[in-house]
C-alpha positions in Angstrom: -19.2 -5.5 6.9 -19.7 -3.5 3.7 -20.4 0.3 4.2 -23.5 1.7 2.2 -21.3 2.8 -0.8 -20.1 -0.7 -1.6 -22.2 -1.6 -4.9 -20.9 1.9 -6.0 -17.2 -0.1 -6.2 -16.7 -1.2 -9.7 -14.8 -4.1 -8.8 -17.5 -5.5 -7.1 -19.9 -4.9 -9.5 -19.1 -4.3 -12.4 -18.1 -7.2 -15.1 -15.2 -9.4 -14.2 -14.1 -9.3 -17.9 -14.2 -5.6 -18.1 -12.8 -5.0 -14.7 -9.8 -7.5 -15.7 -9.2 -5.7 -19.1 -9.6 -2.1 -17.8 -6.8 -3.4 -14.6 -4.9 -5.6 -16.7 -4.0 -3.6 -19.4 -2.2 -0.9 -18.0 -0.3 -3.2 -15.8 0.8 -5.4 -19.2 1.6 -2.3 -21.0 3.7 -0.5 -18.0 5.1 -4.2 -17.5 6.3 -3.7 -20.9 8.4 -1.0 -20.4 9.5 -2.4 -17.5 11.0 -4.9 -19.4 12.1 -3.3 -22.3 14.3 -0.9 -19.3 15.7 -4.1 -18.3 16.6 -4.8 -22.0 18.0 -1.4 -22.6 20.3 -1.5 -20.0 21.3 -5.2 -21.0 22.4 -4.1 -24.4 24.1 -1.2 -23.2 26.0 -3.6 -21.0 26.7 -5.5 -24.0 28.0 -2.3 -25.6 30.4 -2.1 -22.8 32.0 -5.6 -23.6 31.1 -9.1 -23.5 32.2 -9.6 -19.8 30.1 -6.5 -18.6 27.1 -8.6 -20.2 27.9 -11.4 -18.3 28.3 -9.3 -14.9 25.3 -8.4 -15.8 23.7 -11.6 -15.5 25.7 -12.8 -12.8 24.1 -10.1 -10.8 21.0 -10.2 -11.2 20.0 -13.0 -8.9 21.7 -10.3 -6.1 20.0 -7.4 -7.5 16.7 -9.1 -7.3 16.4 -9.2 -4.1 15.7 -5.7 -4.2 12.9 -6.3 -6.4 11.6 -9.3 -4.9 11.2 -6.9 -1.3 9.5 -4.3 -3.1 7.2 -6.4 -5.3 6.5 -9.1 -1.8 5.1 -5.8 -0.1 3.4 -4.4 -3.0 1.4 -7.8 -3.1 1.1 -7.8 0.4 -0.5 -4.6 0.6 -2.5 -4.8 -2.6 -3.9 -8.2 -0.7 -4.3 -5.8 2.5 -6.1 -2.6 1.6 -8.1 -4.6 -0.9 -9.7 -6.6 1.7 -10.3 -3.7 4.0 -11.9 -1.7 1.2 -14.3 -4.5 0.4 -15.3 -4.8 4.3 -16.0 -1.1 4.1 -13.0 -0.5 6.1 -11.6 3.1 4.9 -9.6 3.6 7.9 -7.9 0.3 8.7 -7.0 0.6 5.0 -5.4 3.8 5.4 -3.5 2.5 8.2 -2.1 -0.5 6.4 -1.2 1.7 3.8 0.9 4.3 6.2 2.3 1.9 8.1 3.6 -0.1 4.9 5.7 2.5 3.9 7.1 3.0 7.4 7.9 -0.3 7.7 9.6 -0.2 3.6 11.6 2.4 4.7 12.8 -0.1 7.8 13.4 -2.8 5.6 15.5 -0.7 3.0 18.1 0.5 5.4 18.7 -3.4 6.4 18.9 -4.9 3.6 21.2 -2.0 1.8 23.4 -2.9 4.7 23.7 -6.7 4.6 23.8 -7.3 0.7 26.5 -4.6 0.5 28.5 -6.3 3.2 27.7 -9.7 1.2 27.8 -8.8 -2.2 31.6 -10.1 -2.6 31.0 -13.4 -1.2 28.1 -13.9 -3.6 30.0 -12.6 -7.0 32.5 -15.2 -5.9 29.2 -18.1 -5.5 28.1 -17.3 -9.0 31.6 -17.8 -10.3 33.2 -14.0 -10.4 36.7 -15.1 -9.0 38.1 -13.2 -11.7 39.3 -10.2 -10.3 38.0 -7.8 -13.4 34.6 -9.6 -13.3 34.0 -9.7 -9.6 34.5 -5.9 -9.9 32.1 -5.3 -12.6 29.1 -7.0 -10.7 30.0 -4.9 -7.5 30.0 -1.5 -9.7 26.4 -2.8 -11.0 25.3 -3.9 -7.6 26.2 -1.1 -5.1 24.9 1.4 -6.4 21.5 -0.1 -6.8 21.2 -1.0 -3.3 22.5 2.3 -2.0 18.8 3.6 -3.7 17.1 0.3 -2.2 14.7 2.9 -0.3 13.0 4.1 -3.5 12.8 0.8 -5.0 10.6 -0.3 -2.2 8.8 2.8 -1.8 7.6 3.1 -5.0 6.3 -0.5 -5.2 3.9 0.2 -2.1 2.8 3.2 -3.4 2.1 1.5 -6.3 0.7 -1.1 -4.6 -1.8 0.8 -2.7 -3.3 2.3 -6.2 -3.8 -1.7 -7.3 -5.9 -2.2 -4.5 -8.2 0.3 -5.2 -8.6 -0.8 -8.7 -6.3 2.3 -10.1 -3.1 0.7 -12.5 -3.2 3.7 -14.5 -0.2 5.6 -12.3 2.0 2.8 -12.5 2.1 2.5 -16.1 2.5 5.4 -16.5 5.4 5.8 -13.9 7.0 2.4 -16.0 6.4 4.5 -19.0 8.2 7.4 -18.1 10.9 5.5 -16.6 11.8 4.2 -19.4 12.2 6.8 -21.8 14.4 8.4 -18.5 16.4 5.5 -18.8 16.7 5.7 -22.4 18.3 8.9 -22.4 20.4 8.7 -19.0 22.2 5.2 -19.5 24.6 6.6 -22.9 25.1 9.3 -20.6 26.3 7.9 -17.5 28.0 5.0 -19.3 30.2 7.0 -21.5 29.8 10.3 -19.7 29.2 13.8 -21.2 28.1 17.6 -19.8 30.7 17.5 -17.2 29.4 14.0 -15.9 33.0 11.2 -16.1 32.0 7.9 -18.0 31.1 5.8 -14.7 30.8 2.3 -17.1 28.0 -0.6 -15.7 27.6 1.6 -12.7 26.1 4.5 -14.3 23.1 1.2 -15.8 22.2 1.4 -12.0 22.5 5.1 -10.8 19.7 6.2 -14.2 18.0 3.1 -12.1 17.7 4.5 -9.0 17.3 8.3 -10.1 14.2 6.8 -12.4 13.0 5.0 -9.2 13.3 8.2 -7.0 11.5 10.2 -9.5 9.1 7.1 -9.6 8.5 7.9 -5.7 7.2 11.6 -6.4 5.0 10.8 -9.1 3.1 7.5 -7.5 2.8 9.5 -4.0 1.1 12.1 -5.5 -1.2 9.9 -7.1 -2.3 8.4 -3.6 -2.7 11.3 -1.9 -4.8 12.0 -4.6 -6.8 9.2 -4.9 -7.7 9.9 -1.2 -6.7 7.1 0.4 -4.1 8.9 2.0 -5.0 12.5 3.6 -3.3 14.7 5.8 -5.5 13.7 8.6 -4.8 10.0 8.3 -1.0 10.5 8.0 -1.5 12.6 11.4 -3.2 10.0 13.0 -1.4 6.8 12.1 2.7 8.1 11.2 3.6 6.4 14.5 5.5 3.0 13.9 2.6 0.7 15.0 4.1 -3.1 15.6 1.0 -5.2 15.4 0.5 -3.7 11.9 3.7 -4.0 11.3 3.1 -7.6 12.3 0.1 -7.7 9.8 2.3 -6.3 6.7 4.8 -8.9 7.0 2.5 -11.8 7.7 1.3 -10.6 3.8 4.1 -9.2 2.4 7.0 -11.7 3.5 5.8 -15.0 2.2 5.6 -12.7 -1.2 9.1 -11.6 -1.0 10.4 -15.2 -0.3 8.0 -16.5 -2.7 9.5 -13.7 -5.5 13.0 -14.1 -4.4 12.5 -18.0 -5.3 12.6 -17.0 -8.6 16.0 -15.3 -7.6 17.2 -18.5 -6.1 16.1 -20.5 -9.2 18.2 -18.0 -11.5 20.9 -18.5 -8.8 20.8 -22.4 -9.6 20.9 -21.9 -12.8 23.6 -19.5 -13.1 25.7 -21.9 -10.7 25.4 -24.8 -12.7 25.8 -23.1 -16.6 29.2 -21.9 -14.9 31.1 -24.3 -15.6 30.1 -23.9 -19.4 31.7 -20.8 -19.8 31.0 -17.2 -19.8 29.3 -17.1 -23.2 26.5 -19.9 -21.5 26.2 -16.8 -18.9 26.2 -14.4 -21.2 23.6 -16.1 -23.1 21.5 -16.9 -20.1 20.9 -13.1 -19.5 20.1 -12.0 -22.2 17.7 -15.4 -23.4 15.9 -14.7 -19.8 15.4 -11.3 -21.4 13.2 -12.4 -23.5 11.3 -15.0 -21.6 10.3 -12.0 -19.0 9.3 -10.0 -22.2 7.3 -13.6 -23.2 5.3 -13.1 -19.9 4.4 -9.5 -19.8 0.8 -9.9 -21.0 0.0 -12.7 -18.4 1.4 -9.7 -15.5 -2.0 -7.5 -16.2 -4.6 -10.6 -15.8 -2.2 -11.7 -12.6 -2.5 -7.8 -10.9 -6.2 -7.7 -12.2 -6.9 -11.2 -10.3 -5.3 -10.1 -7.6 -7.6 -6.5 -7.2 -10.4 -8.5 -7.6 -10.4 -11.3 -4.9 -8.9 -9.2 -2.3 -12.3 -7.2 -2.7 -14.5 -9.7 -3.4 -13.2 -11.8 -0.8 -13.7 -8.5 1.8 -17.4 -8.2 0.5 -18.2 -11.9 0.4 -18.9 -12.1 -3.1 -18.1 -15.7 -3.6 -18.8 -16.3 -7.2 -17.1 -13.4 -8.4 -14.5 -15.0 -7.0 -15.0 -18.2 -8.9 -15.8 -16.0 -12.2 -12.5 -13.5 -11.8 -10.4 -17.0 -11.9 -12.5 -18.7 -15.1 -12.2 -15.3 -16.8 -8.5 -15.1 -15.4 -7.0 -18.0 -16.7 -8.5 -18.1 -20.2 -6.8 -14.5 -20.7 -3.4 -15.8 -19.2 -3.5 -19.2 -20.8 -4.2 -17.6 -24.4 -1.9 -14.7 -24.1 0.7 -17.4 -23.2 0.5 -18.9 -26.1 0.5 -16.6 -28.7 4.0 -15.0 -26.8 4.9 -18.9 -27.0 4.7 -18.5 -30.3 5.7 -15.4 -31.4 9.0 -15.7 -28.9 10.3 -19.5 -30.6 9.7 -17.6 -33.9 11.6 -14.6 -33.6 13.9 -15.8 -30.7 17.2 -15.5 -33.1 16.3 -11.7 -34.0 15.6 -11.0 -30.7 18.9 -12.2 -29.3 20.7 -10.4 -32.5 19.7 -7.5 -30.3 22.2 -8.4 -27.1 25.1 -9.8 -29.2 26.3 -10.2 -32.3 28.7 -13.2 -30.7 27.2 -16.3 -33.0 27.7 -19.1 -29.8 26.2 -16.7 -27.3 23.0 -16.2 -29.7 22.8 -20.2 -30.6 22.5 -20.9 -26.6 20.3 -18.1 -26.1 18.3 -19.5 -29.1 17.9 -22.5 -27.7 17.1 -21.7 -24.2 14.0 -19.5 -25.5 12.7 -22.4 -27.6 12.8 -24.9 -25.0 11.8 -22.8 -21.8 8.7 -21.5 -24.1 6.8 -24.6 -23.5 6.3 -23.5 -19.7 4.6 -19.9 -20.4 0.9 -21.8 -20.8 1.9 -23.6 -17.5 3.3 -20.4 -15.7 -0.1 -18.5 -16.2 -2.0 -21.3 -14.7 0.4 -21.0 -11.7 0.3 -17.5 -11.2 -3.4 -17.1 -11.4 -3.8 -19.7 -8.7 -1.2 -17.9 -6.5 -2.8 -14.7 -6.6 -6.2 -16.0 -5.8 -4.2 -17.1 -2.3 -2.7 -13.9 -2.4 -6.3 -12.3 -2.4 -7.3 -14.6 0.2 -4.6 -13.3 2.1 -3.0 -17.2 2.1 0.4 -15.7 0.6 2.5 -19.1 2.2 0.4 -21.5 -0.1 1.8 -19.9 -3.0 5.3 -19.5 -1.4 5.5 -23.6 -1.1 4.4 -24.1 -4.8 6.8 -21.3 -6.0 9.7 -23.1 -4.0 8.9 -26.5 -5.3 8.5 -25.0 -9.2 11.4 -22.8 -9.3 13.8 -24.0 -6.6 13.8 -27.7 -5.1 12.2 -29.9 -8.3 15.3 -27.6 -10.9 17.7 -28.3 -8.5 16.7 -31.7 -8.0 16.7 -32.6 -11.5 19.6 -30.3 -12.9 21.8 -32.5 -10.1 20.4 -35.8 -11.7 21.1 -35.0 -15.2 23.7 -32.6 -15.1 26.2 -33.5 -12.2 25.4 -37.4 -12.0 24.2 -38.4 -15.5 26.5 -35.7 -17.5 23.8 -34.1 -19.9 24.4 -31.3 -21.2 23.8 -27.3 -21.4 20.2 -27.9 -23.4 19.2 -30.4 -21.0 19.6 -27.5 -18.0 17.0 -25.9 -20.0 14.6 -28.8 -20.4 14.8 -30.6 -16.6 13.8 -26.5 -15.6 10.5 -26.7 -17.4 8.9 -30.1 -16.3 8.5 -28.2 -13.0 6.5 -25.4 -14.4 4.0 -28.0 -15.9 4.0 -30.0 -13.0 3.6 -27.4 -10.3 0.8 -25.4 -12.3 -1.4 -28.3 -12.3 -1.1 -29.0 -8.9 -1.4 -25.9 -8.0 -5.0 -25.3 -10.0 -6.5 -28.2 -8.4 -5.6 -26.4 -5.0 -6.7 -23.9 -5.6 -10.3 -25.0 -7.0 -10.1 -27.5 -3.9 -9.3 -24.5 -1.0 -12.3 -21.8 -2.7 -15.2 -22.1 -0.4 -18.3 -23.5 -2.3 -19.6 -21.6 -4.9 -23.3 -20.3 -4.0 -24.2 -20.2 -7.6 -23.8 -23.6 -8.3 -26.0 -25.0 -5.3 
């Protein structure tokens, strides 16, 4: 039940469209630089040569696993602690939020251990048999999952500010981040002060020294916020398995759900192969710019999020109804005006990676036919976070499997391998899903809210 303090919480009183905006904003903007890190360190590794892009791309599906963990337990614990806070619950959510990070720190040390064991296997998957280009994505990938720990504890701490309504420290972490990154990538690519050029591995150590920094900042920022105290850290820093237990239940169906998207990129990098390395090349850095097409939507997706978990924890009903109206006319109309800024200034924008004119025409291409699904994908994401909030993250998971994984797959083997379409047609069976899959998944949603009391 709610403590006595409750209607002094903004986000469950104050106006959903405000509390969306004054969440969402920061989170788009810090999204943004997020982004434009990814992009910096994709022209850099264009700057190193053609086949450095590619690696490049051919990695990331590996490297996102990384990111899928730490974003699955953010989630998890923003769905957590935000549900807690709403039922009143200071300590339990203090708990959830100490024994996260124990339990991050758990899951780091595993998973640097079996991707780095894997990680040859995999190049070879993707199509790295090349000798030269196998090597490249290892130099990339290593070193990134040798700092695996801060990735993940960053995104918990992080996590555990969005649940309290508080998105301001992780913009600004995303912000700083990236002007670090600016300035440490020429530097550990080409070398300088006594540092030796280290190539694509020096991309990922500025990564993980921006993420370790990133750890300092956002931990101060919780112990400030109060959530986490000295006392509480004294009471619950013994590993605890039922919450253990707890975490996961919330924060694995997130990572599996995230790491679809991994799969999906791994689908699609294994079948534009066999069109050569400037269709991979081109994928990269086109995918680039669809993740830059999305950033807007990220805000109103975190800002839903906030909002259910603590609404759903107070029993506020139809604010629950109101935060997803409100949601997904923000998402649906930032999505298309990146629609249709993104088709307009695609050939610009890949100017930026390459100045190779086939890579740029593909990359063209992709971003004018894979635009269609950003209306679609906002629909889709607001739906899964209202789960999330609910703390229902496996309804999600099976959408995001069917919309990124099984229906591309299914339909890239049809036309691709059996029919004998080609590269553009990769591009277009990959969308239907997104349209398909974000209407189903509204009507779920709407279907699985329980009755709204302001409409009886």
């Amino acid at each position: 039940m709610a403590n006595a303090s409750a209607p002094q919480n903004p986000l469950l009183t104050a106006p959903i469209p405000l509390m969306i905006r004054k969440i969402g904003i920061p989170v788009s903007i810090g999204a943004f630089f997020n982004t434009m890190f990814n992009v910096v360190d994709t022209i850099y590794g264009g700057l190193i040569s053609d086949q450095a892009l590619a690696a490049l791309s051919l990695a990331f599906p590996i490297t996102f696993i990384v990111l899928a963990l730490g974003f699955g337990f953010s989630l998890g614990v923003t769905a957590l602690i935000g549900n807690s806070l709403g039922e009143g619950e200071t300590e339990v959510a203090q708990k959830q939020g100490i024994q996260a990070l124990i339990l991050a720190t758990f899951v780091s040390l595993i998973t640097t251990f079996l991707v780095i064991r894997t990680a040859p296997f995999l190049l070879e998957v993707l199509g790295a048999t090349e000798p030269s280009y196998k090597q490249l994505g290892l130099d990339y990938i290593n070193p990134l999952f040798y700092g695996s720990f801060f990735f993940l504890i960053v995104q918990v701490l992080i996590g555990i500010l969005n649940a309290q309504g508080n998105s301001l420290p992780g913009r600004n972490f995303l912000i700083g981040g990236f002007v670090l990154n600016l300035a440490l990538n020429p530097w550990f690519i080409f070398g300088g002060l006594g540092l030796p050029a280290l190539g694509i591995a020096g991309i990922a150590w500025a990564t993980v020294i921006v993420q370790a920094l990133g750890c300092i900042y956002t931990g101060y920022e919780v112990i400030k916020s109060q959530l986490l105290t000295r006392q509480s850290i004294a009471r619950d820093w013994v590993p605890h398995l039922p919450s253990f237990s707890q975490i996961s239940a919330q924060g694995l169906p997130n990572t599996i759900d995230i790491l679809g998207v991994s799969i999906g990129f791994f689908i699609l990098n294994y079948y534009v192969s066999p069109f050569g390395q400037n269709a991979i090349a081109a994928l990269g850095s086109a995918s680039r710019i669809e993740q830059v097409a999305l950033l807007p939507v990220l805000g109103v997706n975190t800002a839903i999020l906030a909002l259910i978990a603590q609404n759903n924890g107070a029993g506020n009903i139809d604010r629950m109804y109101e935060t997803l109206r409100i949601g997904l006319i923000y998402g649906i109309g930032l999505m298309l005006i990146t629609m249709a800024l993104s088709m307009i200034f695609a050939r610009p924008l890949m100017r930026l990676f390459t100045s190779d004119p086939e890579i740029i025409e593909i990359g063209v291409q992709y971003v004018r036919i894979r635009g269609w699904g950003l209306a679609p994908n906002a629909i889709f994401f607001a739906a899964a976070n209202v789960f999330r909030g609910l703390k229902r993250p496996y309804l999600p998971l099976g959408w995001n499997m069917l919309r990124f994984v099984l229906l591309p797959w299914l339909f890239i083997y049809i036309y691709i391998v059996r029919l004998g379409y080609g590269l553009n047609t990769i591009w277009i069976v990959s969308l239907v899903p997104f349209i398909i899959v974000g209407t189903l998944s509204l009507l779920h949603v709407w279907w699985f809210l329980p009755p709204n009391p302001a409409k009886s």
